[in-house]
DSSP file (Angstrom, degrees, kcal/mol; ACC not computed):
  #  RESIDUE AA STRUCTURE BP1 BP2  ACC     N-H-->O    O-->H-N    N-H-->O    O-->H-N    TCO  KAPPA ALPHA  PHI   PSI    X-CA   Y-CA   Z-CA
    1    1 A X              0   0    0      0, 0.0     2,-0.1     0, 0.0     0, 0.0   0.000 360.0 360.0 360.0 123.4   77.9  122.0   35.0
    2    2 A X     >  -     0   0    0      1,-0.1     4,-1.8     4,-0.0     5,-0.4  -0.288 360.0-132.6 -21.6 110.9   78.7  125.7   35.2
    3    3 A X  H  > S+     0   0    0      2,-0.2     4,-1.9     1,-0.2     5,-0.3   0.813 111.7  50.0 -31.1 -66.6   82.0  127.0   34.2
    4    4 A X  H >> S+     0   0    0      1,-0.2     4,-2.4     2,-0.2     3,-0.7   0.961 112.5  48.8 -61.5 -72.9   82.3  129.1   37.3
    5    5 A X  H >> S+     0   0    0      1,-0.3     3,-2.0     2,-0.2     4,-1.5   0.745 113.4  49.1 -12.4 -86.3   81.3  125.8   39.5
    6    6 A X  H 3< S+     0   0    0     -4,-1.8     4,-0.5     1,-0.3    -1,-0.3   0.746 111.2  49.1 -46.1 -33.5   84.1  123.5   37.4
    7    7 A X  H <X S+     0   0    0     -4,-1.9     4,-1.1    -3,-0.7    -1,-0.3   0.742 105.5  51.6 -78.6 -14.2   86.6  125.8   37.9
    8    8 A X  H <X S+     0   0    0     -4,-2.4     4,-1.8    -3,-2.0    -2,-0.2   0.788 112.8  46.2-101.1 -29.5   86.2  126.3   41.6
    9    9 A X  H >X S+     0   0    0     -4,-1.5     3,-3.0     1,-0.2     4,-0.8   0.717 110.9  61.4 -84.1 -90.1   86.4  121.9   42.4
   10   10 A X  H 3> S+     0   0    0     -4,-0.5     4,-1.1     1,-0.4    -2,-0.2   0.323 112.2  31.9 -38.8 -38.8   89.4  122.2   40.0
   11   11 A X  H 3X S+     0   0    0     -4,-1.1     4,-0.8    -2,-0.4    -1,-0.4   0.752 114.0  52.8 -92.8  -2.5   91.1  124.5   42.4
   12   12 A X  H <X S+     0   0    0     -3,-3.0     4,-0.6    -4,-1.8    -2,-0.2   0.672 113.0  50.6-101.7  12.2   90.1  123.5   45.6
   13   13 A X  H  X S+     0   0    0     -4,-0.8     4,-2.8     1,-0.2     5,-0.3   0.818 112.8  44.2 -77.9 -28.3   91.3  119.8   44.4
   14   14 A X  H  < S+     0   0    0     -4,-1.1     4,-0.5    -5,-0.2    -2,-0.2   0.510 113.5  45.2 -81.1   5.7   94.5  121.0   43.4
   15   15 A X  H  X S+     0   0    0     -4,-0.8     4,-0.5     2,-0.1    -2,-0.2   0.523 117.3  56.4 -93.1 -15.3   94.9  123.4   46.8
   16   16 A X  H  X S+     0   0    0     -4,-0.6     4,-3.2     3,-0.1     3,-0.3   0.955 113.4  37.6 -63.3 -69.2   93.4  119.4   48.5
   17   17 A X  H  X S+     0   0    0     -4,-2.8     4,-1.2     1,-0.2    -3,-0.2   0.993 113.5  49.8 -71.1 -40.5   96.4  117.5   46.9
   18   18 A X  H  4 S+     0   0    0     -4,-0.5    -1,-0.2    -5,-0.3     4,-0.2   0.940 113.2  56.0 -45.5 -28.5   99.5  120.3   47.4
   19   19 A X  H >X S+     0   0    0     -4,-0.5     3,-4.2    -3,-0.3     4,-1.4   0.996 104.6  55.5 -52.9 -58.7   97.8  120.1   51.3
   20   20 A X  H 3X S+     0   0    0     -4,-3.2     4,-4.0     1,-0.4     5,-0.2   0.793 102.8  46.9 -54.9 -52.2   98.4  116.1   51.3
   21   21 A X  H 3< S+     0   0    0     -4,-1.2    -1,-0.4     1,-0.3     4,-0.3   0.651 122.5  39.9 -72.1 -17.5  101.9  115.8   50.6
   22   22 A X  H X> S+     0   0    0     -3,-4.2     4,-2.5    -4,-0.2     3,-1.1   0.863 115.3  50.6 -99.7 -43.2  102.5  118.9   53.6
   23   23 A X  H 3X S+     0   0    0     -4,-1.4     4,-1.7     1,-0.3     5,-0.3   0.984 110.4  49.1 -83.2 -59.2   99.9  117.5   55.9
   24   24 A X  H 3X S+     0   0    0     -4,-4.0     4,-0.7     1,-0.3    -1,-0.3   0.578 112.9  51.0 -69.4  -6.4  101.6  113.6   55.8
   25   25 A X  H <> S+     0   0    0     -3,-1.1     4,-1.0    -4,-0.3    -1,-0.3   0.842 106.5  50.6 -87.7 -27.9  105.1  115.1   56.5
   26   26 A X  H  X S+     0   0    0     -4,-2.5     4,-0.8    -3,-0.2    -2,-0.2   0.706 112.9  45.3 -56.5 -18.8  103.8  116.9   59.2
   27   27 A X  H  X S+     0   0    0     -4,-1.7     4,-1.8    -5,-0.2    -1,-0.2   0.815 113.1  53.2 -81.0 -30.8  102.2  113.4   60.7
   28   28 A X  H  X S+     0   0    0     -4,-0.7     4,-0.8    -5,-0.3    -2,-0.2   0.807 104.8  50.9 -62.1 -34.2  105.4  111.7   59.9
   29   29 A X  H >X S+     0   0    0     -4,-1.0     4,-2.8     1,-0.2     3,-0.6   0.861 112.4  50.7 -90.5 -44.5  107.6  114.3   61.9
   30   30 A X  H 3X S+     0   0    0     -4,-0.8     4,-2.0    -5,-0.2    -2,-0.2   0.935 110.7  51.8 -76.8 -33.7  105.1  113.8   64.9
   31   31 A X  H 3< S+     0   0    0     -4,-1.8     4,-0.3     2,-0.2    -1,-0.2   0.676 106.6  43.8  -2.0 -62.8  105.5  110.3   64.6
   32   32 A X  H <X S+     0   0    0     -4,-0.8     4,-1.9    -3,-0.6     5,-0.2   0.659 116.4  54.1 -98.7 -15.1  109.1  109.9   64.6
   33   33 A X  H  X S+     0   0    0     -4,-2.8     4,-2.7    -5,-0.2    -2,-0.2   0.944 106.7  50.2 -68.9 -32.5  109.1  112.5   67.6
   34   34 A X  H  < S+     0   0    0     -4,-2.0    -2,-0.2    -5,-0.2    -1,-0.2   0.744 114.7  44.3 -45.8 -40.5  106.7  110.5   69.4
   35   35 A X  H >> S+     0   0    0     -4,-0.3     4,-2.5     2,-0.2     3,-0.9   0.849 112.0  53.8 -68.4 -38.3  109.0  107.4   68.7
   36   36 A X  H 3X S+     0   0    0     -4,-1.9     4,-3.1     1,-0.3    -2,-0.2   0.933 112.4  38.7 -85.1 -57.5  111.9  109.2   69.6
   37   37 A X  H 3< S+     0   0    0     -4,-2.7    -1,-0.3    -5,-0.2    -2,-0.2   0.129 114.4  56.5 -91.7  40.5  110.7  110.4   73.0
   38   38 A X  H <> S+     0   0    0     -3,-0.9     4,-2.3     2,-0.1     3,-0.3   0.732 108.5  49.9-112.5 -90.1  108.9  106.7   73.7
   39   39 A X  H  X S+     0   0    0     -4,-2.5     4,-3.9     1,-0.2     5,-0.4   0.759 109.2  54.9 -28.8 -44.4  112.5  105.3   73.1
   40   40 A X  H >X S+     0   0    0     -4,-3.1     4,-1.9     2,-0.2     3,-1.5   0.976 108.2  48.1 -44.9 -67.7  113.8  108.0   75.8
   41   41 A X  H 3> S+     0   0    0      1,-0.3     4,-2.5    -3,-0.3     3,-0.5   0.900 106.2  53.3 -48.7 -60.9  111.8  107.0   78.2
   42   42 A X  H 3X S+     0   0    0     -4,-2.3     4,-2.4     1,-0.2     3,-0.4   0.888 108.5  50.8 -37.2 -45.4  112.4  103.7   77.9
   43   43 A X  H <X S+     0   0    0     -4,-3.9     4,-0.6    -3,-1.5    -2,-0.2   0.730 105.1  54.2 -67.7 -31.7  115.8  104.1   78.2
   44   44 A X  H  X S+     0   0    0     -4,-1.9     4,-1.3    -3,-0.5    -1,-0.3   0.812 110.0  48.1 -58.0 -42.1  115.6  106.2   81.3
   45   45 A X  H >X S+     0   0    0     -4,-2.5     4,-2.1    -3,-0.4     3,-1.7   0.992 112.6  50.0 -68.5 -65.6  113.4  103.3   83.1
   46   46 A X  H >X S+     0   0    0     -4,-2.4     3,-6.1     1,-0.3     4,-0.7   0.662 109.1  54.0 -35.5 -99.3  116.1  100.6   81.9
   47   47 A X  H >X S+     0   0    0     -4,-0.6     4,-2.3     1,-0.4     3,-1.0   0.485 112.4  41.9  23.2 -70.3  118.7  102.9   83.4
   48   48 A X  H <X S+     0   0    0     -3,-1.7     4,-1.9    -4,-1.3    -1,-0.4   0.876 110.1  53.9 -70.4 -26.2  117.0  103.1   86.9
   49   49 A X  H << S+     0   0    0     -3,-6.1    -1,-0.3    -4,-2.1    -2,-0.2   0.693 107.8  47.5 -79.1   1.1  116.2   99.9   87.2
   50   50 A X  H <X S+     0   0    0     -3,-1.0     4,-1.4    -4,-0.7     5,-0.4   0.720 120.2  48.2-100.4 -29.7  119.9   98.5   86.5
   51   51 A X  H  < S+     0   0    0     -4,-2.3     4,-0.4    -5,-0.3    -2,-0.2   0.790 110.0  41.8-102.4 -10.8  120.7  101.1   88.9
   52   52 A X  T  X S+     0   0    0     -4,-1.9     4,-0.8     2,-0.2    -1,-0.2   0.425 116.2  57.2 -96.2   6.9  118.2  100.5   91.7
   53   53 A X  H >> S+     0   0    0     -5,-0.2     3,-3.1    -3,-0.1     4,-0.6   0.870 108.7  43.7 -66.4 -94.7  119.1   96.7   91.0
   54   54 A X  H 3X S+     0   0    0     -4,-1.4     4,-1.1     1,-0.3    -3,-0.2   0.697 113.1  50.8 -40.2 -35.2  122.9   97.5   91.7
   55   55 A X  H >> S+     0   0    0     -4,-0.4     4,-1.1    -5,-0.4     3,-0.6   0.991 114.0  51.5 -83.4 -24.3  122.1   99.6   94.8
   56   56 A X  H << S+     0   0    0     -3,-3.1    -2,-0.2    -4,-0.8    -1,-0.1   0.729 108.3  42.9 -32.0 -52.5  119.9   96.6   96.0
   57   57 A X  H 3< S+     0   0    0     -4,-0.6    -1,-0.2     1,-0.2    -3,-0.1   0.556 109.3  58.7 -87.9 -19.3  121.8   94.2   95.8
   58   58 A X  H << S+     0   0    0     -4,-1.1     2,-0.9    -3,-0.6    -2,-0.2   0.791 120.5  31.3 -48.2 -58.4  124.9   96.2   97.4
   59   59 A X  S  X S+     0   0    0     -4,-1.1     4,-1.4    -5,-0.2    -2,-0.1  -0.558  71.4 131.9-144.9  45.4  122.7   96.9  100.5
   60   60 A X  T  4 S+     0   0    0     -2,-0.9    -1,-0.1     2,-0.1     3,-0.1   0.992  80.9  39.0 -83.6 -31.3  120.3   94.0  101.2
   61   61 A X  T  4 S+     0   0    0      1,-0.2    -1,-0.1    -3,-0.2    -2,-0.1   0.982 112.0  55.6 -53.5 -59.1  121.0   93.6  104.9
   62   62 A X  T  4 S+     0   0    0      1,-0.2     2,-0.9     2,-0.0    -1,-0.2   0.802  98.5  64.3 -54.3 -54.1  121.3   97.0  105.7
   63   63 A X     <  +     0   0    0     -4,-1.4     2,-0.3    -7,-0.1    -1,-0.2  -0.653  68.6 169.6-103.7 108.9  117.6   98.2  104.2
   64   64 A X        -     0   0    0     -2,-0.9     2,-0.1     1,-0.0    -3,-0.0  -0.914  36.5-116.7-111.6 147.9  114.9   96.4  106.4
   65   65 A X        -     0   0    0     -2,-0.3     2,-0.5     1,-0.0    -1,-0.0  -0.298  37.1-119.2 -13.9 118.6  111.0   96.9  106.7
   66   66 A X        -     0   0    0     -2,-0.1    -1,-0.0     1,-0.1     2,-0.0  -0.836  32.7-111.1-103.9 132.5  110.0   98.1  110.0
   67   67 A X        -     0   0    0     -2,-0.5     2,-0.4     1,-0.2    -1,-0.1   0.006  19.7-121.2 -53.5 135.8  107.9   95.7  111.7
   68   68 A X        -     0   0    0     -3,-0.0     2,-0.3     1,-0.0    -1,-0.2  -0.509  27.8-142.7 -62.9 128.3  104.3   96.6  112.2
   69   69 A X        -     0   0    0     -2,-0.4     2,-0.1     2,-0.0    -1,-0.0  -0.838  20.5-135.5-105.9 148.0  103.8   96.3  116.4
   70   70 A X        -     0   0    0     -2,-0.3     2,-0.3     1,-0.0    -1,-0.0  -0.327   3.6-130.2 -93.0 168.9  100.4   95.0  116.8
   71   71 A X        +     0   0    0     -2,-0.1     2,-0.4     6,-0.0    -1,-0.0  -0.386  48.7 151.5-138.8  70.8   98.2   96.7  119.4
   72   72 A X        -     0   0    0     -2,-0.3    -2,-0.0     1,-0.2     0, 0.0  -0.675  46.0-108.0-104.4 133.0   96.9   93.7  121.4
   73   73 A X        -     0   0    0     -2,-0.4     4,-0.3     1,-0.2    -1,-0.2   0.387  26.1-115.4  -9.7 163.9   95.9   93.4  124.7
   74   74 A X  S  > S+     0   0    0      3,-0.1     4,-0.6     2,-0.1    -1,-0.2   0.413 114.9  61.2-108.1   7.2   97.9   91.6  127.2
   75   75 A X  H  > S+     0   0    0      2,-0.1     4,-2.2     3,-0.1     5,-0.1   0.827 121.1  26.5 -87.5 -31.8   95.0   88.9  127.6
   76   76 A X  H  > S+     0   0    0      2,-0.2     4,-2.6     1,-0.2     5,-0.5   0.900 109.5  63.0 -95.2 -24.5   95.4   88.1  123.9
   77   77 A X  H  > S+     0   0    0     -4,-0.3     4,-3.6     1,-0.2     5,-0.2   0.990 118.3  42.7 -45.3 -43.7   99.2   89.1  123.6
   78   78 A X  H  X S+     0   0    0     -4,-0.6     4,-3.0     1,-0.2    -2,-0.2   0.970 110.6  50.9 -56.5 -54.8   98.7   85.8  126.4
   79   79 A X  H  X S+     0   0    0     -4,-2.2     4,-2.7     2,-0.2     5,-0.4   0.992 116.6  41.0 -60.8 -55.6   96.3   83.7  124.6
   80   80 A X  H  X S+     0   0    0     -4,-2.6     4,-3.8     1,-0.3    -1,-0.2   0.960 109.5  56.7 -65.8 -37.2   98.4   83.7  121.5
   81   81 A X  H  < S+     0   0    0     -4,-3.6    -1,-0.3    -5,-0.5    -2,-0.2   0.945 107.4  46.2 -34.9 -62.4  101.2   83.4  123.0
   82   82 A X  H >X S+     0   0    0     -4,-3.0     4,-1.6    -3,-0.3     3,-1.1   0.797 115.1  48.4 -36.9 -52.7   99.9   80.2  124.6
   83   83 A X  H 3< S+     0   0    0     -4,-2.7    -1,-0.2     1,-0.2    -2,-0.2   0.774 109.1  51.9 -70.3 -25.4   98.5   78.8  121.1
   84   84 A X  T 3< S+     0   0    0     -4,-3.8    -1,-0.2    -5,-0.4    -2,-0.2   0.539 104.0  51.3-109.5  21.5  101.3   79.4  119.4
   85   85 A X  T <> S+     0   0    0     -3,-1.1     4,-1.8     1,-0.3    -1,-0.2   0.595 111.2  58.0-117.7  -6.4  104.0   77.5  122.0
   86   86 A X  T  < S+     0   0    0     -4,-1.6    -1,-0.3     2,-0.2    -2,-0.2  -0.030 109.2  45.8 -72.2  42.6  101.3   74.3  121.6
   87   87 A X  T  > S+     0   0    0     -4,-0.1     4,-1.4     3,-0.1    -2,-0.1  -0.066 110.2  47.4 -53.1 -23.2  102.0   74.5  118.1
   88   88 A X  H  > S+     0   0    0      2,-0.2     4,-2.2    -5,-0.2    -2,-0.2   0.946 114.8  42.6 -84.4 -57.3  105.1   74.7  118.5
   89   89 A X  H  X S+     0   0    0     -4,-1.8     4,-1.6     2,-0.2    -3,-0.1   0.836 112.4  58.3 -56.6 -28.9  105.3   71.7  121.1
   90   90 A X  H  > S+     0   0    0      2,-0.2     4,-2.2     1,-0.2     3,-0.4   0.960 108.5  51.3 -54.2 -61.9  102.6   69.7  118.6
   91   91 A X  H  X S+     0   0    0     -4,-1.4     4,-2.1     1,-0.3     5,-0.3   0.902 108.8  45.8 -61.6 -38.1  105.6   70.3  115.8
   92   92 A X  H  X S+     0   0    0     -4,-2.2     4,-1.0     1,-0.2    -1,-0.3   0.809 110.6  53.4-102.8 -19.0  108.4   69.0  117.8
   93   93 A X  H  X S+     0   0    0     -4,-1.6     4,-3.6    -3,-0.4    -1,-0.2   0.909 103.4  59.1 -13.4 -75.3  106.5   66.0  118.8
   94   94 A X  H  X S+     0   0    0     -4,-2.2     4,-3.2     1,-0.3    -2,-0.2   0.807 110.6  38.7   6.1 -86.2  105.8   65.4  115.5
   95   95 A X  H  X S+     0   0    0     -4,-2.1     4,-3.0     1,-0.2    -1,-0.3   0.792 110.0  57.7 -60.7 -41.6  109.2   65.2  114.6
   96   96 A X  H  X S+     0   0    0     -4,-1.0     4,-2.2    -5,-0.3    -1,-0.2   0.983 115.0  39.8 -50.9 -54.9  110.2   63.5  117.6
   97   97 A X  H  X S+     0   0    0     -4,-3.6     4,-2.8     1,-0.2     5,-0.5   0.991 110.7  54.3 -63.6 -48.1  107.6   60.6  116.5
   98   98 A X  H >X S+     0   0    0     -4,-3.2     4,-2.8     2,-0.2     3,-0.5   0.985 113.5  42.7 -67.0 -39.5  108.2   60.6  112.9
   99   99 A X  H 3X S+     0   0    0     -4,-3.0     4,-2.2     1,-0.2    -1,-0.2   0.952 110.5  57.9 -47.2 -46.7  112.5   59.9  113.6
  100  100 A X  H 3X S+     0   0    0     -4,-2.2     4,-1.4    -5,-0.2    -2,-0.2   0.669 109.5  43.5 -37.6 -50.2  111.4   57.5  116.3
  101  101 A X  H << S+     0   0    0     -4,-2.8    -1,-0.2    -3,-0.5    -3,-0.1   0.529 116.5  49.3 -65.8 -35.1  109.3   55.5  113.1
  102  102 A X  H >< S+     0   0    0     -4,-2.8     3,-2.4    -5,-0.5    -2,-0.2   0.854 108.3  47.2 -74.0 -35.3  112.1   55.8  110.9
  103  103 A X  H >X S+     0   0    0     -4,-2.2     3,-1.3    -5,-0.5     4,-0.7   0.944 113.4  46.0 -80.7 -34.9  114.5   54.7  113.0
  104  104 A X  T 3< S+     0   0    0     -4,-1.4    -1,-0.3     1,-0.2    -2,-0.1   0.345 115.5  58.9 -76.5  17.4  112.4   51.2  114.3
  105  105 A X  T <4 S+     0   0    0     -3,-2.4    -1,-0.2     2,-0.1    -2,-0.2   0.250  91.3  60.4-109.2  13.3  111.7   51.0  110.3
  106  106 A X  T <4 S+     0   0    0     -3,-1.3    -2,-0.2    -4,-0.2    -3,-0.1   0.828 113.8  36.1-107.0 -41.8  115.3   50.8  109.2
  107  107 A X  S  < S+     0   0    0     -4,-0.7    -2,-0.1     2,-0.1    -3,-0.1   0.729  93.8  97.1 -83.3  -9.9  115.9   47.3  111.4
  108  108 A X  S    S-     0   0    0      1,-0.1     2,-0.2    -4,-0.0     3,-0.0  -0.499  89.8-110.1 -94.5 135.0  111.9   45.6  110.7
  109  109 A X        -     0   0    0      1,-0.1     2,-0.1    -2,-0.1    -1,-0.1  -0.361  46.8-100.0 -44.2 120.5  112.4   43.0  107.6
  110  110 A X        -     0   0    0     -2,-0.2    -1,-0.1    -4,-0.1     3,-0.1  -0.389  43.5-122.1 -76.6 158.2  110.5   44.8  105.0
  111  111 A X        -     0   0    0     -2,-0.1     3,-0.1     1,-0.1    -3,-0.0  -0.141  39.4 -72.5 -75.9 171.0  106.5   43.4  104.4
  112  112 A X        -     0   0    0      1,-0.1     2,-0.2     0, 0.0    -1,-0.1  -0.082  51.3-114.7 -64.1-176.5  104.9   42.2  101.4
  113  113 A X        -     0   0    0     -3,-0.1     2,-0.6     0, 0.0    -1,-0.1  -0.526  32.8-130.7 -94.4 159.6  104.2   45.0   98.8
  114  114 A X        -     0   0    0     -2,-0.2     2,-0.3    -3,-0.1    -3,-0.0  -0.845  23.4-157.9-106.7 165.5  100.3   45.2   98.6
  115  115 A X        -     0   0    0     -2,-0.6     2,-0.3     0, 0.0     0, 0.0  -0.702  20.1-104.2-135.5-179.5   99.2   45.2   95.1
  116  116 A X        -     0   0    0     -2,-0.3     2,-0.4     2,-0.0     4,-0.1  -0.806  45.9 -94.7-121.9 150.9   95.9   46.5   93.8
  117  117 A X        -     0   0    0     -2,-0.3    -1,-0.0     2,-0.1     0, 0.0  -0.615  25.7-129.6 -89.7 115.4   93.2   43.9   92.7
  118  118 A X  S    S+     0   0    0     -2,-0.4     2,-0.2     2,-0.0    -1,-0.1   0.801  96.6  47.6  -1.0 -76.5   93.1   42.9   89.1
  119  119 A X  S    S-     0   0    0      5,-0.0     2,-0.3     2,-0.0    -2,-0.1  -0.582  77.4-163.3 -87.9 145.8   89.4   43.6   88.8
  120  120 A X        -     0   0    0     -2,-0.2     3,-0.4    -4,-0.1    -2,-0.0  -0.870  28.8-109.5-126.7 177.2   88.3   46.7   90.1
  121  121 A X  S    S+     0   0    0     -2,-0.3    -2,-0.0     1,-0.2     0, 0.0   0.776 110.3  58.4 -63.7 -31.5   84.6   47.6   90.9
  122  122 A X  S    S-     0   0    0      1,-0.1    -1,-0.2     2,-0.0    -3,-0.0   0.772 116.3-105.5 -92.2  -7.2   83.8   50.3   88.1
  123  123 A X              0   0    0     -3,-0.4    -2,-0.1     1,-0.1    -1,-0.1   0.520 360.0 360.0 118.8 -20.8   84.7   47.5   85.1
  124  124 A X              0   0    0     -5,-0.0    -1,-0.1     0, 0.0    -3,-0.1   0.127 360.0 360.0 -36.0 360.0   88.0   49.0   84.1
């Protein structure tokens, strides 16, 4: 190898390593600025959210959704109407029957228990 050659990787490895050591504090410093304004942020969200908690929770009556108004007919405003006061009379039946079942099951002697058959069909 050529003098000239050897002398020229001999400086641009020592102008490489005097770079390193400047170039990796400069990655470190963007780093911890990155970290730094990461942490901000976070601390800014926390912040609002304790504080749109606390105004929430002040003011729950007060802040309502306004209902969507639907834009129905008045032959289906009718029909649903209609379906939804048998459902409603279907429910209170219901209820009507099932108290009615409890209450003639509270005086009847209770029956034998049924039990499940020993043997069952798959071999078990």
């Amino acid at each position: 190898m050529k003098l000239k050659n050897l002398r020229k990787k001999i400086r641009r490895l020592e102008k490489r390593l005097q770079e390193g050591p400047k170039k990796l504090a400069k990655l470190r410093r963007k780093l911890e600025a990155v970290e730094a304004a990461k942490a901000m942020k976070a601390s800014r969200k926390s912040a609002a959210r304790a504080r749109l908690a606390a105004q929430s929770s002040t003011s729950i009556g007060s802040v309502k959704k306004a209902k969507r108004k639907l834009n129905l007919s008045p032959e289906r405003r009718a029909q649903l109407s209609a379906a939804m006061k048998a459902r409603w009379a279907a429910k209170r039946a219901a209820e009507a029957n099932s108290k009615a079942a409890s209450s003639d099951d509270q005086h009847s002697a209770p029956g034998p228990a049924s039990q499940a058959p020993e043997s069952r069909p798959d071999g078990a």
